[in-house]
C-alpha positions in Angstrom: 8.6 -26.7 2.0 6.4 -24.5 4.0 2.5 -26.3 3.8 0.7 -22.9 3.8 0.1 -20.2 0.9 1.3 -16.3 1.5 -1.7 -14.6 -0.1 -2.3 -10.6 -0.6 -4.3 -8.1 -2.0 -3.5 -5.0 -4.8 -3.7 -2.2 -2.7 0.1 -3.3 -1.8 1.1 -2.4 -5.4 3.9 -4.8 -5.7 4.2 -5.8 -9.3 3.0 -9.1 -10.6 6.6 -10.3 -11.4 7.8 -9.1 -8.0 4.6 -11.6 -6.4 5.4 -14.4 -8.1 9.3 -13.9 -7.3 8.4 -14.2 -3.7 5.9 -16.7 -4.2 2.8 -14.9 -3.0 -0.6 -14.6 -4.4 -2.5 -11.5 -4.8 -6.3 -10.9 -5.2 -7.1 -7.8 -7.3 -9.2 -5.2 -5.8 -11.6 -3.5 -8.3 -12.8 0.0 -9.4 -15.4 1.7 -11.5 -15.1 5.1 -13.5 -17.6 7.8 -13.4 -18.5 7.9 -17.1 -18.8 4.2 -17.0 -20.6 1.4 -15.4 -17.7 -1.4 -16.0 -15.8 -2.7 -13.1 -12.1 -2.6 -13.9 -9.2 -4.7 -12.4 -6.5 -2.9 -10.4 -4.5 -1.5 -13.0 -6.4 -3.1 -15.8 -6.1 0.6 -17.9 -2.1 1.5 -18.2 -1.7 3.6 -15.4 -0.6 6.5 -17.5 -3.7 6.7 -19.2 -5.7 6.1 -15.8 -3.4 9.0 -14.5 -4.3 11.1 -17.5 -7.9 10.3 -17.5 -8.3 11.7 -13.7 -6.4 14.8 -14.7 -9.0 15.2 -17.4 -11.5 14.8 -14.6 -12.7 11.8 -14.9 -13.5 10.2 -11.1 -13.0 6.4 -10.4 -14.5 4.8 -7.2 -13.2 1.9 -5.4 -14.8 -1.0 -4.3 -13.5 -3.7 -1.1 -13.1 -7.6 -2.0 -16.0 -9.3 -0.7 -16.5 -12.3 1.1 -17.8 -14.5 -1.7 -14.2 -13.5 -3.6 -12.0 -14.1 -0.7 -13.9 -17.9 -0.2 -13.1 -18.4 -3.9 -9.5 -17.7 -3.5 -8.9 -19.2 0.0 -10.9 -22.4 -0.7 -8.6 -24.5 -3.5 -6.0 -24.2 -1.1 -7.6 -25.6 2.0 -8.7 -28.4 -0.5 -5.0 -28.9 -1.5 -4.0 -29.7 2.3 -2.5 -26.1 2.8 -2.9 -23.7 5.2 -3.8 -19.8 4.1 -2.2 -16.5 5.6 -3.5 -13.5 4.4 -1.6 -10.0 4.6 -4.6 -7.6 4.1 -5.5 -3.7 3.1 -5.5 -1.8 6.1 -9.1 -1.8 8.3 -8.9 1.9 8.4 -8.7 2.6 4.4 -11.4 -0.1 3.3 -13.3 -2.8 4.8 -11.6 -5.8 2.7 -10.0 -6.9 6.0 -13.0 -7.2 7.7 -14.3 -9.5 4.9 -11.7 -11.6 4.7 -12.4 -12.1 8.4 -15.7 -13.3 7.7 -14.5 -15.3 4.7 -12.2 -16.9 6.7 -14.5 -17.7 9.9 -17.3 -19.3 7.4 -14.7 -21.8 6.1 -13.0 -22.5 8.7 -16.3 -24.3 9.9 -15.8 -26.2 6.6 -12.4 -26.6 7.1 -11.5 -27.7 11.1 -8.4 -28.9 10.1 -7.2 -26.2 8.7 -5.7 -23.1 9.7 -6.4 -19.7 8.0 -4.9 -16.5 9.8 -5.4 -13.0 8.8 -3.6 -10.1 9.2 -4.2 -6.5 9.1 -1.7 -4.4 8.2 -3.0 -1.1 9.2 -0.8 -0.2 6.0 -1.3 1.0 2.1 0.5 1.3 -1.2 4.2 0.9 -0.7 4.3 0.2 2.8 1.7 -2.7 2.7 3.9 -3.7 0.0 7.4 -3.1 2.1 5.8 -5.2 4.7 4.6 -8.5 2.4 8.2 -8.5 1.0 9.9 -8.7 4.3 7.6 -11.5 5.6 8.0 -13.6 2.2 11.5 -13.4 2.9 11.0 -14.1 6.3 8.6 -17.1 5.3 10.9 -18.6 2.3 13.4 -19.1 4.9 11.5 -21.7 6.1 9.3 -20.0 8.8 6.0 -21.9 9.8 2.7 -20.2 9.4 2.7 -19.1 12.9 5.9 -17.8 13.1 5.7 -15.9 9.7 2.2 -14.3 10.9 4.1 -13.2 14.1 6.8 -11.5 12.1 4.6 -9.4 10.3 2.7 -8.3 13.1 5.9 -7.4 15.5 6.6 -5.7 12.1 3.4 -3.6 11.4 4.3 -0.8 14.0 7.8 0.0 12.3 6.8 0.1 8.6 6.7 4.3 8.5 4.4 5.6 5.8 5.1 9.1 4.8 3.6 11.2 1.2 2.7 14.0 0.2 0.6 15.4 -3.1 0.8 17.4 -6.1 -2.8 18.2 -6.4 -4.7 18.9 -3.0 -8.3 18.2 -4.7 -8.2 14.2 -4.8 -8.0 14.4 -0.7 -10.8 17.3 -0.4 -12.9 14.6 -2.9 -11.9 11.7 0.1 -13.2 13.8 2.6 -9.6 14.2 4.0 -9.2 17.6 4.0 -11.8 20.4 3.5 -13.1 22.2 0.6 -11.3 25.8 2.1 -7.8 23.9 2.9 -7.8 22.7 -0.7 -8.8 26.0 -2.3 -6.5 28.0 0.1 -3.3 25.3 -0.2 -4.0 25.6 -3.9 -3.8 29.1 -4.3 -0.3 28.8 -1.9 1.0 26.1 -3.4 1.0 24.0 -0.1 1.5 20.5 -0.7 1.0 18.9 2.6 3.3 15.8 3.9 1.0 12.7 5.4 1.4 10.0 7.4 -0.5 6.4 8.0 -0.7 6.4 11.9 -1.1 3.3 14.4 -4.5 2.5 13.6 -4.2 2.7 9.6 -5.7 6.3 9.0 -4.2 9.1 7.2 -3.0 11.8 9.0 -1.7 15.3 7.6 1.7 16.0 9.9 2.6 19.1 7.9 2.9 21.7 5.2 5.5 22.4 2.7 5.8 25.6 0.2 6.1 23.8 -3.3 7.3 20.3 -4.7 11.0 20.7 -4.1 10.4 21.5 -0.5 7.8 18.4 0.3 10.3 15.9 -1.6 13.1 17.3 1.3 10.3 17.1 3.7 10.4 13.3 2.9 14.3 12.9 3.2 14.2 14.8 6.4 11.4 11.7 7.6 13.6 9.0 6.8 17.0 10.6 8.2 15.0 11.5 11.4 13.4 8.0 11.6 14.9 4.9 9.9 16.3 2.2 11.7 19.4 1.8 9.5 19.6 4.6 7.2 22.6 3.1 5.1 21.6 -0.4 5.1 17.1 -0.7 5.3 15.1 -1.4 2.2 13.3 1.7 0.8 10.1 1.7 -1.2 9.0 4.9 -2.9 6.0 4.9 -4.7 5.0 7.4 -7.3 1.6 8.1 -9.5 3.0 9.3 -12.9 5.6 11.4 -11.4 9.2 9.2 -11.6 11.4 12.3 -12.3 9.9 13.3 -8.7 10.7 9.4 -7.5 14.0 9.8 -9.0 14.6 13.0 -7.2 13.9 11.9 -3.9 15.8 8.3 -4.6 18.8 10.1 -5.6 18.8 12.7 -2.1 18.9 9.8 0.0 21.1 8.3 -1.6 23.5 11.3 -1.1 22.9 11.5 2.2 23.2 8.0 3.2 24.7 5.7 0.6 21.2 3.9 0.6 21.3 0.8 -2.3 18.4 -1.3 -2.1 15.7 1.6 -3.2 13.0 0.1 -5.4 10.9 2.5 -7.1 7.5 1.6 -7.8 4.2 2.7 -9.1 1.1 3.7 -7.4 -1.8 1.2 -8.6 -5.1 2.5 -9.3 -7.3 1.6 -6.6 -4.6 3.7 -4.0 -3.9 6.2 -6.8 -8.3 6.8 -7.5 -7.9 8.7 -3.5 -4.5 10.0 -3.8 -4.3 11.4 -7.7 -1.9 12.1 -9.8 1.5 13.6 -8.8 1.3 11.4 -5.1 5.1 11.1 -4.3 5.5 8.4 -1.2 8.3 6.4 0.6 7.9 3.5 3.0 10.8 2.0 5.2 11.5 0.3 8.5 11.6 3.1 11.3 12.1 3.2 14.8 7.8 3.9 15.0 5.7 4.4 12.3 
């Protein structure tokens, strides 16, 4: 039995059940609405009433785990004899990594016999998610901590992240896009297809006329780019769209005979910058 503990965070929307099939721990992120001062749980409010409640135009705003909560987490284990790798939210979306850094520096000093390694995944959503799967697997093989952190970082590069939106003003509210693209790409009915590049940031590739044509857009990604198109492990994530998720599912699966799709749900924290109607699929590619 491996002596070291696989933990996460919820911006890798993987289910709980899915977690604690793999074995890994997850530490929720957190999020406030604008006509209220609590602070919410990832996912805590069903998601189709969150979804609901931002088409209604209600705002929520996220907010990164902090130290003291990553201390909190890490801590029992180093206390049970174990060892701690982290898989964290990418450094160019949030600053969670970055505290988990710190978290793990201070108790290291408390723990010198210990190890604690932290990785960022310069990914989000899905392919965060895509890439935790694959190195639990890797890990309940029997991998070591070293040799599990390894895998996930030789793996980081070839998790390719590509979405697109149904609603252009959730990125203009980010800052992502500007106030003219989103009033001109609403009026056109652009939806534009995005991309998490090398260092973690979003990236608009391109532009598609309607829904139908940025859900081909998608296919087109995957045929152009996967490493094994008949045989790779698919993620695509949705935010209260599934006939959409279903859609795309079912066009690669025409083309290439695909059968381990998993079709998942877009958590609020990613969902509160993406909004409703965000369609996205995450695989292994030749490059991100």
């Amino acid at each position: 039995m491996n002596n070291f503990t696989l933990y996460t965070d919820s911006a890798c929307d993987l289910k709980q059940d899915l977690l604690e099939e793999l074995d890994v721990k997850c530490i929720s992120m957190t999020f406030t609405l604008s006509d209220s001062e609590k602070i919410y749980a990832d996912n805590e409010i069903p998601l189709n009433e969150f979804y609901g409640m931002m088409r209604d135009g209600t705002a929520a705003k996220t907010a990164a785990i902090n130290t003291e909560r990553f201390k909190e987490a890490f801590e029992p284990e180093l206390k049970a004899g174990k060892d701690v790798l982290y898989l964290g939210f990418s450094s160019g979306l949030s600053t969670t990594y970055n505290c988990s850094k710190i978290a793990a520096d201070e108790l290291l000093e408390k723990y010198p016999d210990r190890k604690i390694i932290t990785v960022d995944t310069l990914a989000a959503s899905g392919g965060f998610g895509l890439l935790v799967y694959l190195t639990a697997q890797h890990r309940n093989k029997g991998a070591d901590i070293e040799h599990t952190a390894k895998y996930a970082m030789d793996k980081i590069r070839h998790i390719s992240h590509w979405f697109t939106v149904d609603d252009l003003v959730y990125l203009k509210r980010g800052g992502r896009i500007s106030p003219t693209v989103a009033f001109v790409g609403g009026l056109l009915g652009i939806k534009p297809v995005l991309h998490t590049d090398n260092e973690g940031h979003l990236v608009n590739v391109s532009k598609a006329r309607g829904r139908k044509a940025s859900i081909t857009a998608l296919a087109d990604r995957y045929t152009e780019t996967a490493v094994d198109p008949s045989k790779g492990t698919v993620f695509i994530c949705q935010a209260d769209c599934k006939d959409d998720a279903k859609e795309l599912a079912g066009l690669l699966k025409r083309r290439h005979r695909i059968t381990t799709i998993k079709i998942m749900d877009i958590g609020s924290v990613i969902g509160a910058h993406s909004g409703p109607g965000t369609l996205a699929l995450f695989f292994v590619g030749k490059e991100r």
